[in-house]
VEXLO-572844 format. One line per field, with one value per residue (C-alpha): residue in one letter; chain; y, z, x. Coordinates in steps of 0.5 Angstrom, whole numbers. Each point is the difference from the previous one (the first is absolute). Layout:
res <- A	...
chain <- A	...
north <- Y	...
up <- Z	...
east <- X	...
END
This chain:
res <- X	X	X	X	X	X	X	X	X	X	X	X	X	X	X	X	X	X	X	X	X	X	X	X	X	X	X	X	X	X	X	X	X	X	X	X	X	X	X	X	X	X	X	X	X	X	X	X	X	X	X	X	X	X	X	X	X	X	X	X	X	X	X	X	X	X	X	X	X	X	X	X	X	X	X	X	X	X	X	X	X	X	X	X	X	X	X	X	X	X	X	X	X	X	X	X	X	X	X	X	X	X	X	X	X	X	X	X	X	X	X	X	X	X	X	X	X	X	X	X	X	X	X	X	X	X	X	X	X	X	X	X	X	X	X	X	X	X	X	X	X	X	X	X	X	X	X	X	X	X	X	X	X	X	X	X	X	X	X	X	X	X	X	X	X	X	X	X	X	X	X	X	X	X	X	X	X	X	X	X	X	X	X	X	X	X	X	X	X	X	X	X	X	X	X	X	X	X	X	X	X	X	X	X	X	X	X	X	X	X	X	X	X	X	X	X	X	X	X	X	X	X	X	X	X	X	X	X	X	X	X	X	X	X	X	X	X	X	X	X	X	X	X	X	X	X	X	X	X	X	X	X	X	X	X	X	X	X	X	X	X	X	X	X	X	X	X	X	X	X	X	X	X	X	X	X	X	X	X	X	X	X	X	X	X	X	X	X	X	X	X	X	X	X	X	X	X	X	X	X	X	X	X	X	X	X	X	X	X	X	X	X	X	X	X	X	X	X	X	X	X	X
chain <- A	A	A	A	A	A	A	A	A	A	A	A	A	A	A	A	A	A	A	A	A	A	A	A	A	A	A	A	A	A	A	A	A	A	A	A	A	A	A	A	A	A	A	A	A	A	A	A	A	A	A	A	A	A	A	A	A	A	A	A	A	A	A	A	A	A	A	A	A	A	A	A	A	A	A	A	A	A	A	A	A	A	A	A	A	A	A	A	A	A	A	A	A	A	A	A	A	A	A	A	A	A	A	A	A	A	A	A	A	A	A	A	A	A	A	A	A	A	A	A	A	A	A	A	A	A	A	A	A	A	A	A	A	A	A	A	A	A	A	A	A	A	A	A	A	A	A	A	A	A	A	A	A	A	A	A	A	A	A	A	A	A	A	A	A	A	A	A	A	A	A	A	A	A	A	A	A	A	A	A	A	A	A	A	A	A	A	A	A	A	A	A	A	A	A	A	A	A	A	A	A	A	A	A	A	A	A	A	A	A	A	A	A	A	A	A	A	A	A	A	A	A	A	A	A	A	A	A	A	A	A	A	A	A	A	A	A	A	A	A	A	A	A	A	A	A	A	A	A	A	A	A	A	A	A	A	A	A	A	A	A	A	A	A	A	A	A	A	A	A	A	A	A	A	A	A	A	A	A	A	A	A	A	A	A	A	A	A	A	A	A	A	A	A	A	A	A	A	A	A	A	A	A	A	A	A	A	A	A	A	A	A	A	A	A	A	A	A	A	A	A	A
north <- -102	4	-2	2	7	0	-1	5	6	-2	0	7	2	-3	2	8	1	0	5	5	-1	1	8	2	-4	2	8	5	-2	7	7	2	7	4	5	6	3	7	5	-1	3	-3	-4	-6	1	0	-5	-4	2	-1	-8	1	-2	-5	-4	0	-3	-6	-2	1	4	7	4	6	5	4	7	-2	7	3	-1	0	-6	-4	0	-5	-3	-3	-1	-6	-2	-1	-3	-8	-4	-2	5	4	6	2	7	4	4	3	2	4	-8	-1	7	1	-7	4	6	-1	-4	-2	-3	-4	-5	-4	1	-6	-5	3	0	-4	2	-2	4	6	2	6	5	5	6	6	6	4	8	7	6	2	5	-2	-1	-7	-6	-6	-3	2	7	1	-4	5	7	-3	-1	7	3	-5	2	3	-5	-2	-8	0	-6	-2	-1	0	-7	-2	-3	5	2	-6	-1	7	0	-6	4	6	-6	-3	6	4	6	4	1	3	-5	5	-6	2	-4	-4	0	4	7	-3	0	8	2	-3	3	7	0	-1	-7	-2	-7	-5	-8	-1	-5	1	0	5	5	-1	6	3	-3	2	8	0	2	-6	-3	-9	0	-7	-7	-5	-5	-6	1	6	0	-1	6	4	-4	7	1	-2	-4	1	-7	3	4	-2	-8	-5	6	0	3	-3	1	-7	-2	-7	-4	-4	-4	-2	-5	-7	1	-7	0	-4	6	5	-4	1	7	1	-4	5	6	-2	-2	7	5	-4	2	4	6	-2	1	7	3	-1	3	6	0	0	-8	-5	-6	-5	-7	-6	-4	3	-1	5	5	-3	0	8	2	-4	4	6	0	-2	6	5	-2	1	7	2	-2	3	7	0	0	-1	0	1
up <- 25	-6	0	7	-2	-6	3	6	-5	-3	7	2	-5	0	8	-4	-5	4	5	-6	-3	8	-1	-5	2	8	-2	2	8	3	-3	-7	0	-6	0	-3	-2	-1	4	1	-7	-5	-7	5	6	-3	-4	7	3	-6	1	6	2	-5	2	8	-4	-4	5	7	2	3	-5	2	-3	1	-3	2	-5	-1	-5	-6	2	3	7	-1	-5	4	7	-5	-3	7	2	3	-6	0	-4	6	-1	-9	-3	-5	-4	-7	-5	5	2	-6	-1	8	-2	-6	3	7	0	7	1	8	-4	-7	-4	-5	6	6	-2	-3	-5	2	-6	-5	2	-6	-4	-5	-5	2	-4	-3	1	-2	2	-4	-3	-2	-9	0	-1	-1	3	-7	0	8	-2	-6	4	5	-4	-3	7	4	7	0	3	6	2	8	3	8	2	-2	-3	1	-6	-4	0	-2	-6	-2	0	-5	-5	1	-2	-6	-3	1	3	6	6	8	6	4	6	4	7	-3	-6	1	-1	-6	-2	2	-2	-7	-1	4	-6	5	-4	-7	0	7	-1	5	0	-2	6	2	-6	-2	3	-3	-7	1	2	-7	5	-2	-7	-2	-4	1	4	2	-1	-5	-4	0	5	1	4	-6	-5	-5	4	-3	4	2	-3	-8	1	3	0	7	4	6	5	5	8	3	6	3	7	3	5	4	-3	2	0	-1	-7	2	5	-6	-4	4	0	-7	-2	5	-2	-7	0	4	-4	-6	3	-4	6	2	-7	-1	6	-1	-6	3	4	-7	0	-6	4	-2	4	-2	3	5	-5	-4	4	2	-8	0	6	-3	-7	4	4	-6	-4	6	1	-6	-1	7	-2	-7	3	6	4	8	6	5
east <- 34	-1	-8	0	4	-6	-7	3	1	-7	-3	2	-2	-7	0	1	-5	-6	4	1	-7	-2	2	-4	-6	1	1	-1	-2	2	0	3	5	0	6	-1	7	-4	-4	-7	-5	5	-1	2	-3	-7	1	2	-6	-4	2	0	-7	-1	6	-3	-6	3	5	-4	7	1	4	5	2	5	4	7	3	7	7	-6	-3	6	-1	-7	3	5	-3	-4	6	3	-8	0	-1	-6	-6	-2	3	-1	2	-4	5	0	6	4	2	4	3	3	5	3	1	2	7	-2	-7	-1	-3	0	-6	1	2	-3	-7	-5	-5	-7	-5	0	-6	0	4	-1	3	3	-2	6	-4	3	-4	-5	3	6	-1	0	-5	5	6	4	-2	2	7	1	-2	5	5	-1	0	6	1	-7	-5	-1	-4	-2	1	-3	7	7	2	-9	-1	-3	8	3	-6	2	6	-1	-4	5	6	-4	-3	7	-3	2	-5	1	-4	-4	0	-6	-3	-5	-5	-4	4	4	-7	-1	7	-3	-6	3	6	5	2	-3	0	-2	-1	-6	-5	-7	-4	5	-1	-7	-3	5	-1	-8	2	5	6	4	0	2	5	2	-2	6	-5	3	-6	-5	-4	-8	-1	5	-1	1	6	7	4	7	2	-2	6	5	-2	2	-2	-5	-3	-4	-3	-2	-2	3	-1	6	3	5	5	0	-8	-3	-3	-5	-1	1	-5	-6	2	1	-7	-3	2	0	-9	-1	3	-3	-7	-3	-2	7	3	-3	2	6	0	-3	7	3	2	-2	-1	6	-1	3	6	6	6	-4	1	8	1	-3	5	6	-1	-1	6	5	-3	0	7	3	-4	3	6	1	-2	4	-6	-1	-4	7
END
């Protein structure tokens, strides 16, 4: 009886595993949707259709994308979350994704659970900029004016609890200085009350600041790289002062949850083979994205480690979405 019991199990689980590798082998069949949790023009939204046509080309699909904005990001997010599990519908987000669970105690979906990673398309540093003609040159040398002028200095953020907020207040709390938010809407007039004065230090991506840095309007003083730089290899890192600490924009793509790993595979391997193209590859990087690749989990373990450290920061300086 119990062989019975015995070879039916190993059966079943024959008659299985060709219906599993069926998934990745037989998809997609039907157009791909790439949900865009922003308005069309942004960091993402470009990255998506840059992908687009070269997805479209591999796997002889449609690929939709689709600007699905509001709640920083949320509101797309979850229509993937709660998508059928089966890699027609991806997200494409940067890492707004891992701040909003540690500032919003009521999220209409689990980040860690709900969703799956598929790749880590690119990340890079974020530059650490004061007004130009603010007297310093260095990270120290503005810690030490700061400390010597408390109250005083301001650091624009895109948005209250954004996640320039929580890496200055972070900075703030190690160097033991006391700085004022100026939230704006958006990146682009934190950048303007920088170089206007308004505020004297904003974190902001390179690409965003470039033009800037050009015009001699805003000075690097640090980048949130762990290690310097290659596009700033003379600019100190934040970590040589205060060691541990990073600041970073990326740009990941995920599923649903439930996604066949087959499924997700097929995905990644794509994705991972484009982006390391070397057209592909530059134009991403005049999109301010150092080209990643490589496996889902490292984008699931990126996340996982943000979500904690952003979770401890909003939790150290009482600061919330709601």
């Amino acid at each position: 009886m119990v062989w019975r019991i015995w070879a039916a199990l190993v059966l079943a689980a024959a008659a299985l595993a060709p219906a599993s590798a069926a998934h990745g082998e037989t998809f997609p069949s039907r157009p791909i949707h790439i949900v865009v949790p922003q308005v069309p023009g942004g960091a993402n939204d470009i990255v998506a259709r840059l992908l687009q046509p070269h997805l479209q080309a591999a796997f002889g699909q449609p690929i939709v994308v689709e600007n699905r904005s509001g709640a920083s990001g949320v509101l797309g997010s979850d229509a993937v979350a709660k998508a059928y599990p089966d890699g027609y519908t991806l997200g494409i987000t940067f890492a707004t994704f891992t701040v909003n669970p540690a500032v919003n105690d009521h999220m209409p979906f689990d980040t860690e659970h709900d969703l799956a990673p598929v790749i880590l398309v690119g990340k890079n540093p974020l530059l650490f900029l004061v007004n130009a003609k603010m007297p310093v040159r260095t990270l120290p040398e503005f810690i030490a004016l700061a400390k010597a002028n408390p109250g005083k200095f301001n650091y624009a953020t895109p948005g209250s609890a954004s996640q320039a907020h929580l890496l200055m207040a972070d900075l703030c709390r190690r160097a033991g200085i006391a700085m004022q938010n100026l939230p704006y809407r958006g990146g682009a007039p934190a950048i303007l009350a920088t170089v206007s004065g308004e505020a004297q230090l904003a974190v902001i991506s390179p690409l965003a600041s470039n033009a800037q840095i050009a015009a001699g309007t805003l000075r690097p003083i640090a980048t949130g790289s762990a290690t310097r730089d290659a596009q700033f290899p003379d600019l100190p890192t934040v970590a040589e002062t205060f060691p541990g600490f990073e600041a970073l924009a990326w740009v990941g793509i995920f599923t649903t949850a439930g996604t066949p790993r087959p499924v997700i595979d097929r995905l990644n391997a794509t994705m991972d083979r484009i982006i390391r193209e070397p057209d592909m590859a530059a134009k991403l990087n005049q999109q301010g994205v150092t080209v990643s690749g490589g496996p889902p989990e490292a984008l699931g373990t990126l996340i996982s480690s943000e979500i904690r450290r952003y979770t401890a920061i909003a939790r150290q300086n009482h600061i919330t979405a709601e």
